[in-house]
N, C-alpha and C positions, 0 to 999 in steps of 0.2 A: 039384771036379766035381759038378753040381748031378743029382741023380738026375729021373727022367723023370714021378716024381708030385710035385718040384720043377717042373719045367718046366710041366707042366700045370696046376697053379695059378697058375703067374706068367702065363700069357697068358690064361687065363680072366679076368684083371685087367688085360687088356690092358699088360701089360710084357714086353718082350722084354731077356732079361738080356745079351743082347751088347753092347749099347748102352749096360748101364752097365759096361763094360770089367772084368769079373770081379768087380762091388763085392759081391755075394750069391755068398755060400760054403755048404757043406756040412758039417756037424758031427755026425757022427752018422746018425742018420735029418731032425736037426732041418733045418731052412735060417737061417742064420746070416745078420745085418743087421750092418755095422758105424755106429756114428754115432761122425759126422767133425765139428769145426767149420769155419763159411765158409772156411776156409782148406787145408781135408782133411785137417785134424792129428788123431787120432784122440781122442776123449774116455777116460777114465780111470775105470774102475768104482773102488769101495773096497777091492779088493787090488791095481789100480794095473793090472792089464792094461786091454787094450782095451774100450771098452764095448759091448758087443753085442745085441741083439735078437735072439731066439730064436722060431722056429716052428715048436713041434714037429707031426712027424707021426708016424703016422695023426694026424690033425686032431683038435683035439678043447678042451678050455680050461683054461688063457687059451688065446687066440688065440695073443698074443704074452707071453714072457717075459721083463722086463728082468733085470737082472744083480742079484742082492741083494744088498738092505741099501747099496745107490749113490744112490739116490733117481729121478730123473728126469732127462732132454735131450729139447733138440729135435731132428727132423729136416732136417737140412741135405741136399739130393741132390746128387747130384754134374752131376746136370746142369741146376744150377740156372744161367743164364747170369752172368757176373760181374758184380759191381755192384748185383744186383738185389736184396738185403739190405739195402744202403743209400738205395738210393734212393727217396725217400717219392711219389713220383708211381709206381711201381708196386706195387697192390693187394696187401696182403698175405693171403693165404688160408689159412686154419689150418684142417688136417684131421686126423682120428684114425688114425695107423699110417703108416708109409713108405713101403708099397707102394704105398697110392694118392697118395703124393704121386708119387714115381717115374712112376706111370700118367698123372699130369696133366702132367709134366713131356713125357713123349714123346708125348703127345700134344696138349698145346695148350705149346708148347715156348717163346711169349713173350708178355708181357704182363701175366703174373704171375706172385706171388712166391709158391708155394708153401711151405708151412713143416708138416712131422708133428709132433704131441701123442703122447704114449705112450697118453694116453688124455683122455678128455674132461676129466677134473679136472686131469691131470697138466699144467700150467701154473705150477703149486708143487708145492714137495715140501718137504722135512726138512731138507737140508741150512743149514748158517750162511753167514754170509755171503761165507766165502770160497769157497764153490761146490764145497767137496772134504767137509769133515767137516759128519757129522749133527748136529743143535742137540741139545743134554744136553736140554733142556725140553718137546723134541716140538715144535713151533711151526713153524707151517708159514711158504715164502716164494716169490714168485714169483722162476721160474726164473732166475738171474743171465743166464743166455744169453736168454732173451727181454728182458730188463731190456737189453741192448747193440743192439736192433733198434731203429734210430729211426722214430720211431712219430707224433711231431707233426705234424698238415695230412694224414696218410694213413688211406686207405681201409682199413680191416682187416676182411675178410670172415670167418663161418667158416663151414664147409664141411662137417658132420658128416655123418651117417647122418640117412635116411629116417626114421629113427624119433625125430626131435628133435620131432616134433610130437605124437607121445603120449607121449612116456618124459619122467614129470616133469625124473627125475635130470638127466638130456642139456639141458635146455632150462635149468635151473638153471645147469649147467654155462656153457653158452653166455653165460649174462647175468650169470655174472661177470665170463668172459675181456672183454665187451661194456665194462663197468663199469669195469674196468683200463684195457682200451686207452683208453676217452675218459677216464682220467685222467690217461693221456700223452699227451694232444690226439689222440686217431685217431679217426678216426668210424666205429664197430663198424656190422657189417651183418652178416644171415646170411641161409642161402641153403635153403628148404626143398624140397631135393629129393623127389621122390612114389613110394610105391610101386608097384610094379607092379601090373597089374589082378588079378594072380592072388596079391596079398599081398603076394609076395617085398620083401626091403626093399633097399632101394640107398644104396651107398655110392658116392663119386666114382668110385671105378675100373669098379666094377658099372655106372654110369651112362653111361658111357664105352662102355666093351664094348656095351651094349644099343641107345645112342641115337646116340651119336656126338658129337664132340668140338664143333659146334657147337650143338649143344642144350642142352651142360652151359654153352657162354659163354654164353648167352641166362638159364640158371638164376642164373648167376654175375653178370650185367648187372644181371638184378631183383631183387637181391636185397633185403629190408627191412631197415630200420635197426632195431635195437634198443635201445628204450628211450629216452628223451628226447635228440636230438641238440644237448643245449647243453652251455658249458662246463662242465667239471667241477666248481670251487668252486659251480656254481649249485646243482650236485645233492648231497640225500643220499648217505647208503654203499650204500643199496640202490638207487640210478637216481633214486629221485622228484626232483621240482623242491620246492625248498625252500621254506618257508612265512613265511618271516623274511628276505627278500631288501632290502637297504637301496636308497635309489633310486641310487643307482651302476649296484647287479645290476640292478635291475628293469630302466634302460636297457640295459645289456649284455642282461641273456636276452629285450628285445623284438627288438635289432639281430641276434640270433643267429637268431632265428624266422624275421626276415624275411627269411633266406638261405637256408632250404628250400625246395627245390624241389619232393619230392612234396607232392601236392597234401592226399593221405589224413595222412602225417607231422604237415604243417602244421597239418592241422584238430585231431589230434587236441593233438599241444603247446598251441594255441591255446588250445583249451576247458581244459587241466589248469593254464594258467597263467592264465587268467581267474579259475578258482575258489582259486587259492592267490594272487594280487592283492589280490581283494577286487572288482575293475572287473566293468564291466556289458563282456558279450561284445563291442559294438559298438564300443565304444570303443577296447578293444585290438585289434581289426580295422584299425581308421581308424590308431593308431601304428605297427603293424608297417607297414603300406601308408605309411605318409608316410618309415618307414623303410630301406623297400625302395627310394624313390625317392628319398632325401636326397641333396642336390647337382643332380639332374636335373629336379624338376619346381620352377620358376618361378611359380608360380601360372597363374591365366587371362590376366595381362596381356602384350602383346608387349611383346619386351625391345628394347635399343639391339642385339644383335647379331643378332635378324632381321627390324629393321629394313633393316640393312646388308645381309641376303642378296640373292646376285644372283636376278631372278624366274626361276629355272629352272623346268620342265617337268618334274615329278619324277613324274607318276600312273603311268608305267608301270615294269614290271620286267622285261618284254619287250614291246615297243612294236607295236602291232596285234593283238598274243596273250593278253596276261596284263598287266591293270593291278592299281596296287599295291592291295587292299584288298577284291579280289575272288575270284572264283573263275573258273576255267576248267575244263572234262572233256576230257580227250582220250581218244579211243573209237579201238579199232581191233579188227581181227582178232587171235588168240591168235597166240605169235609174230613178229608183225609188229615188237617191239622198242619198244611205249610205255613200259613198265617202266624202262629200259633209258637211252631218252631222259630221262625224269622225272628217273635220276640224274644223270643228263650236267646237267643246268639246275641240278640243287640243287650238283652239287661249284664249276659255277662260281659258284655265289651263295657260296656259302660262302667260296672262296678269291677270289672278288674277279674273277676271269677273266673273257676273253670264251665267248657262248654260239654257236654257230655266227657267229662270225668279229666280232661286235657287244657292246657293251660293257653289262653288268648292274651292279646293285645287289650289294653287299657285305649280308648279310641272316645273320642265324642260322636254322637250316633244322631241322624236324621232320617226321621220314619214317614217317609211321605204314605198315606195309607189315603188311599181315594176314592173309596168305593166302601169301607163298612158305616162311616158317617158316626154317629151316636155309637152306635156297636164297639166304636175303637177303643172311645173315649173308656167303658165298663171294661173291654179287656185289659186296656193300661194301666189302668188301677187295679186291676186282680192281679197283675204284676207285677205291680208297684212300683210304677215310674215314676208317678208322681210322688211318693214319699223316697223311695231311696236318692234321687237324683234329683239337683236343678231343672226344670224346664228350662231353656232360654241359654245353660252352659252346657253342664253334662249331656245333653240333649234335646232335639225340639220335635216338632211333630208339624205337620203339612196335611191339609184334608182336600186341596184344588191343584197342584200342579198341574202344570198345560204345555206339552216340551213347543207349541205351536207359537207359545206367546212369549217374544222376544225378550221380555219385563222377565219374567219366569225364569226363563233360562242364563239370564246375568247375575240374580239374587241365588240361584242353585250355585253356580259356581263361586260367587260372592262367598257364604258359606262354606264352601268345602276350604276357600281360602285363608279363611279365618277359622281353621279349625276342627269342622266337622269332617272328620276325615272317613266316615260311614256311611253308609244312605241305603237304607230299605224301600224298595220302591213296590208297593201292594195297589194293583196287581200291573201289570204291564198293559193290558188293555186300555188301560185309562189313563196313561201318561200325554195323551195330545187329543185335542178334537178333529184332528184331518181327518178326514171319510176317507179310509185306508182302509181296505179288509185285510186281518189278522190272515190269512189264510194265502195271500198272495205275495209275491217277492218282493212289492215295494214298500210293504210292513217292516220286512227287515232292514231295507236300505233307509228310507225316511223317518221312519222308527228306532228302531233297536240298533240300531251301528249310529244313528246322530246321537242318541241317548248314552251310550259305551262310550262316545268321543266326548261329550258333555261332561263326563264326570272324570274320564281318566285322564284327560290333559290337565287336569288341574292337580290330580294326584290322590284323588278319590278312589277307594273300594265301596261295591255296593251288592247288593243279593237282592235281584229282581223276582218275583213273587208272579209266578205264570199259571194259570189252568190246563188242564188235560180238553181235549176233545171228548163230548160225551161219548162212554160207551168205550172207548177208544185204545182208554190205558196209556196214551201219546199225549203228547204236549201239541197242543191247537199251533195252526199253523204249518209251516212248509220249511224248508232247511235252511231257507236263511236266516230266519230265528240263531239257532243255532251256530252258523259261520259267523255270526255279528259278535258272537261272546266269546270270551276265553275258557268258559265251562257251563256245563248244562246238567242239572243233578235232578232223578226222579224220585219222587216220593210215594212209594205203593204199600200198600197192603199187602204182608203177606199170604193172610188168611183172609178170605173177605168175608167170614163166621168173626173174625175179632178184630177189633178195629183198634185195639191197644199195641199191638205188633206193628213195626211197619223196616220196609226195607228202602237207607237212604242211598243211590247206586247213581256212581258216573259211565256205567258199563254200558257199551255198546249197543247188546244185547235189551237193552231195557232203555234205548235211542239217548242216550248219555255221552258226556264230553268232558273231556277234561287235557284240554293242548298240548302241556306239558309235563304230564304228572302222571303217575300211576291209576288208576281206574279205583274207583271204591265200591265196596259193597259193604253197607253195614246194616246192622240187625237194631234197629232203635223200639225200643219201650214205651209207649205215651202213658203219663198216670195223671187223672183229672184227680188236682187237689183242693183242699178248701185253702182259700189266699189268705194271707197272714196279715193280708194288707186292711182288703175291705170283707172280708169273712162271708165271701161267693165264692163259686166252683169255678171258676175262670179260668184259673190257676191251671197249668201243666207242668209236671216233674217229666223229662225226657233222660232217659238213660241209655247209654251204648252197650249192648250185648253182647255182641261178639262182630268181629271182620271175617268176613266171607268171601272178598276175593281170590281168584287164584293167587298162593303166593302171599298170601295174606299174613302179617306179622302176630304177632302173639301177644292180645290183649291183657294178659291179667300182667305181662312181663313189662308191656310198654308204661302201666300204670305206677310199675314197682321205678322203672326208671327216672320217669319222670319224679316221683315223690323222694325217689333221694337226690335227685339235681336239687330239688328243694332246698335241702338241707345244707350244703354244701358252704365252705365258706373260701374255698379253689376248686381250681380248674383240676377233673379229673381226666386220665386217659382210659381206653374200654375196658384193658385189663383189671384197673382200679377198681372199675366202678363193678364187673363182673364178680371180683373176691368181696368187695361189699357185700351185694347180693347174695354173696355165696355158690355160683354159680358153678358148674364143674368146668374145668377147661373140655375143650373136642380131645377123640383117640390120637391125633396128631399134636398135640401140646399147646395149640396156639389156643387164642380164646374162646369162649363158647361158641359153637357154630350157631345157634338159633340168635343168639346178641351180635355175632359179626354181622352176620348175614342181613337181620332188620337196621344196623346201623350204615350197611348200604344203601338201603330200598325202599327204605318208609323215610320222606321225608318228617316225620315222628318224631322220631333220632334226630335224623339230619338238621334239622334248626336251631338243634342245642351246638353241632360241633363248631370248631374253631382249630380251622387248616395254618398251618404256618410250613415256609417251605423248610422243606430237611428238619423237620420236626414231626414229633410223634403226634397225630389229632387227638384234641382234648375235650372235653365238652363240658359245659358251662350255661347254666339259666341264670341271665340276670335280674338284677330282683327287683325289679317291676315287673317284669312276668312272674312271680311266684305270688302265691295265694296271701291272701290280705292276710290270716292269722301269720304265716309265714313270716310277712313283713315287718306286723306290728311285734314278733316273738312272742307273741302268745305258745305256753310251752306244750307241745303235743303229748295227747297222753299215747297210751300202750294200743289203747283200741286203735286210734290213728293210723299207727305205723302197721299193725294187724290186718286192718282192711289195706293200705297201699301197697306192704312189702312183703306180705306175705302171700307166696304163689297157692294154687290150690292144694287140693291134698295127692293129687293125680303125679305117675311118675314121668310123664312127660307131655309135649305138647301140641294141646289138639289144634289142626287145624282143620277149620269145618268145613271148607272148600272144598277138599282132599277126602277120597272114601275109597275103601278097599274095596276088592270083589265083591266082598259080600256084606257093602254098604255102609262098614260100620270104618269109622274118620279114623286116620292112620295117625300115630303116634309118634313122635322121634324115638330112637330105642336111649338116647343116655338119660340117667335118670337128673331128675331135679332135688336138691337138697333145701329142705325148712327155712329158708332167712331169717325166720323171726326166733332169737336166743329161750325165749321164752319157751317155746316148743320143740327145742331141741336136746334136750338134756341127757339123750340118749344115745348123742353124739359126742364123742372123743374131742375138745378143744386145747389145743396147748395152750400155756401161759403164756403174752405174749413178751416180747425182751423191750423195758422200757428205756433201755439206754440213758441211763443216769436221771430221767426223769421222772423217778417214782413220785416227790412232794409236788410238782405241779398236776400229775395223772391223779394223787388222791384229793387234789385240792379242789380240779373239777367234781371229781363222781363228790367229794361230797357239799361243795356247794348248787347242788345242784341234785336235793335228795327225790326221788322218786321218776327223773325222769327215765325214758325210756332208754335200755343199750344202748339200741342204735344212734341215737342221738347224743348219747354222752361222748360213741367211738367218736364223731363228727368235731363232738368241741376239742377234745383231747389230739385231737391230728392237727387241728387248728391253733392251737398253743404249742406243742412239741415237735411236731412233725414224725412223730412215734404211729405205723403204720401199725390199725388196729381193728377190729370189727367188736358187732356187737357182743357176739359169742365170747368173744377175749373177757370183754368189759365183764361180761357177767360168772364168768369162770374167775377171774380177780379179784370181784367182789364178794365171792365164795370163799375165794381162798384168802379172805384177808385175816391173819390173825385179830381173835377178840383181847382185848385188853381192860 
């Protein structure tokens, strides 16, 4: 029974001891700790009882009292999740005392591996090697039980008190356990948590209690590396880089350098391994850089295999919105859901997905977000960025960018160099500290155009994240905003009775930009969903409703086209891909007018085709741009193909831009015919001529029972070259005699 000035400390430390099913006992006045190993077996002091941790009260010191004359253990808690000891992909975080491990445990409950020190040194102690009896010699050793944590390729944080940054001891401390662990291959990091403004100093649990459990993952995110991050043999017993390295090392600790990623880390190993080489700084610049790129850069000359590339249409990564290597601002009212959207684009770049119902670039994505703070961190996870994707590859996240601070702006381009070829920057106000007002011209010139030039010289795309002026319905600021970009897109409300609606517009009209491209106007849908990830309403499904520009292409057709490039295993021409569809030819014989017409004008089309001279254009999705099921062949059922390629039930197409006298949106007069075989039965299909290839045409349909026509037409053109559609397929399989 824990008494109630028991009680009262533990939740001041944010623990609640129900949760750990009676594991803290009463002993006295004391509060008794048991230490378990990963398996809950209890450890053994030196007269063989249980080994305990002691806090006596009235409070007062030590804090804590281990058991005498035992030596030391670690902290193991009991609700540490299984497996998580073992496994080197989660972080290990070493903190001083149990309680706060406990405190980290129920409150940031996965993700990492908590592990308590009895104290900052205690990571050895006296004991010999059998881990029971004290060494006759005094000699210290690290802890047998930490010696059992596999520790190679893993993150090992630690996580002490507030006062590791003045308190020599502590920081000593640190950069030994630092020192250890990378000579078990771990790459040591620690985490300088801040005092409070009124002194007080903070420990994990205190930090906890005070700030909340995602402010301390944001402390735990940034944490610095300690002390040179290369292999061990390279380094002295005290961290330094060795001064006697043979050219083996020297190639090992340049190929190690050029795996850092912080930008400050880099420079600073850089300059220490310049000066203990003997090289002139430039030099060893130019090797880590050729060694960061080894295997991928080619020289200046083109090779034989992009010779062989087909000439695709790659400049865009959302095509009328966002080309690759630019920038765009999207400006809205507060709440209106840019934020929001911004994610929805980066998770599908990231995982390769479509972005309102259209296919994107596969891209590693950097979200600098500088201004929601904790806020982020909850909507990321309702995202689910942190489960679908690496942090730290597939993408990372930034909460301080400062375009002022010269450190900042070598590490931004550092990364975009190595890979991150994305960058969300939320919101543009908070990119620099200069007392600049947003409102005047040299916001755009020292701001927004050095910011544009920061990212696109290196060959970065990014989607700047801007506010409206209150009231205004405009984007804050004055037009040079605007001249700094390659594109400016607004985000309104249609109705401002529903906030579910919203219209995303490069139109002039609605102070929008877009250099070189056609203007947009689209009709987007917000739906607040429950996240599948952390099961909050975080979550937003965004869907594209219809295009509303003048001139506007025909949505439910651009859908069906794309979803049979899908498919595809050649290059088709428009005619092809038109009798696919089913499409009718125009009164003049040539191809459909509504499919020629968008394969001139929406770059939509256009990024699938493939011009060659004195040839017929062809058009082609390569498959890294097609949808992950796609890739993996996962086999599409009927609904699939129902929802992409089947047009609506209407005889032709609306364009909602365009209204007649009397209001109501004009139609093209030729009709549209069913696509989907399934729904056509009441159509006339000839049999198609298999030119000698009936046993391969019946060897697909029937190794391949149930899938959809249209998709069987697809393999059957791709083994025979027998030109066939779905409707064939399914009028064949009608007419096959029974036997």
């Amino acid at each position: 029974m824990k008494s109630s000035e028991h009680l009262a400390y533990l939740k001041e430390r944010g623990v609640d001891p129900a949760r750990l099913g009676g594991h803290y006992f009463t002993d006295g006045s004391d509060l008794c700790i048991p230490y378990c190993d990963p398996q809950g077996k209890p450890y053994k002091d030196s007269r063989g009882n249980p080994y305990r941790v002691r806090r006596p009260f009235p409070t007062g010191k030590p804090k804590f009292k281990a058991p005498p004359a035992s030596g030391s253990r670690p902290y193991f808690s009991p609700l540490m999740p299984e497996g998580y000891l073992d496994d080197i992909n989660i972080p290990l975080v070493l903190i001083e005392g149990p309680v706060k491990v406990d405190s980290c445990f129920q409150n940031i409950p996965t993700g990492y591996c908590f592990v308590g020190l009895t104290g900052t040194w205690n990571i050895r102690d006296h004991r010999g090697e059998d881990g029971i009896t004290v060494d006759p010699k005094g000699e210290t050793r690290i802890l047998p039980e930490m010696k059992a944590i596999p520790m190679k390729g893993r993150k090992v944080i630690i996580l002490f008190d507030s006062d590791i940054a003045d308190n020599k001891s502590v920081a000593q401390a640190a950069r030994a356990i630092a020192n250890w662990a990378r000579g078990r291959g771990g790459s040591p990091s620690r985490v300088n948590l801040p005092n409070e403004l009124d002194g007080r100093k903070n420990g994990a649990d205190d930090f906890l209690v005070r700030h909340g459990a995602d402010q301390l993952i944001l402390k735990i995110e940034s944490s610095k590396v300690i002390g040179f991050p290369l292999p061990s043999p390279l380094l002295t017993d005290d961290g330094d880089i060795r001064s006697d390295l043979d050219p083996t090392e020297t190639e090992e600790a340049i190929f190690a350098t050029a795996q850092i990623a912080d930008i400050g880390v880099l420079d600073s190993v850089t300059r220490r391994l310049f000066k203990k080489l003997g090289r002139s700084y430039q030099e060893l610049i130019i090797q880590i850089e050729e060694a960061r790129t080894q295997g991928e850069d080619a020289g200046f000359l083109v090779t034989d295999e992009k010779l062989n590339q087909p000439n695709i249409d790659s400049c865009w990564v959302v095509p009328e919105l966002l080309p690759r290597g630019e920038v765009t601002v999207l400006a809205a009212d507060s709440d209106t859901g840019k934020s929001l959207l911004g994610y929805d684009l980066c998770r599908a770049l990231i995982t390769g997905k479509k972005w309102l119902g259209f296919s994107v670039p596969k891209m590693r994505v950097l979200i600098l977000q500088l201004e929601e703070g904790a806020c982020s961190i909850s909507r990321l996870k309702a995202h689910g960025f942190f489960d679908f994707a690496t942090k730290g590859v597939e993408w990372d996240l930034g909460d301080s960018f400062d375009l002022a601070k010269p450190r900042h702006r070598q590490q931004l381009q550092s990364m975009i160099r190595s890979g991150f070829d994305f960058i969300m920057v939320d919101p543009l106000r908070a990119v620099s500290s200069l007392a600049i007002d947003e409102n005047t011209a040299e916001f755009g010139k020292r701001v927004v155009r050095r910011l544009r030039k920061l990212i696109t010289e290196e060959g970065g795309t990014a989607l700047i994240i801007h506010h409206n002026s209150r009231g205004s319905g405009k984007y804050a600021g004055n037009g040079d905003i605007k001249a700094a970009v390659w594109g400016l897109a607004a985000l309104r409300l249609v109705d401002a009775n529903d906030t579910s609606i919203l219209h995303l517009s490069t139109l002039k009209v609605h102070d929008g930009k877009a250099r070189d491209a056609d203007p947009i106007l689209w009709r987007l849908q917000r739906t607040r969903v429950e996240s599948k990830w952390d099961g909050s309403d975080n979550d937003c499904k965004w869907e594209l409703l219809s295009m509303e520009q003048f001139q506007s292409p025909d949505l439910p057709l651009l859908k069906r086209f794309e979803a049979l490039l899908e498919q595809q295993t050649k290059e088709l021409t428009l005619r092809e891909i038109a009798s696919r569809l089913e499409l009718p030819d125009g009164p003049d014989g040539k191809v459909n007018p509504t499919l020629r017409t968008m394969s001139a004008k929406t770059a939509l089309i256009r990024q699938w085709a493939i011009k060659k001279r004195g040839k017929t254009t062809t058009y082609w999705m390569p498959y890294d741009r097609r949808s992950i099921a796609v890739q993996q062949g996962i086999p599409g059922s009927a609904a699939f193909l129902d929802n992409q390629l089947t047009p609506p039930t209407n005889k032709g197409v609306l364009r909602g831009n365009q209204r007649s006298t009397q209001g109501e949106p004009l139609v093209e007069s030729w009709p549209r015919v069913n696509s989907d075989p399934l729904k056509s039965r009441d159509i006339h299909t000839p049999l198609p001529n298999l030119n000698g290839h009936a046993d391969a045409v019946w060897d697909v349909i029937d190794n391949n029972p149930g899938l959809h026509p249209a998709r069987l037409a697809n393999m059957i053109y791709a083994e025979t070259n027998v030109e066939i559609n779905g409707s064939q397929v399914l009028e064949l399989i009608k007419s096959r005699p029974l036997n």
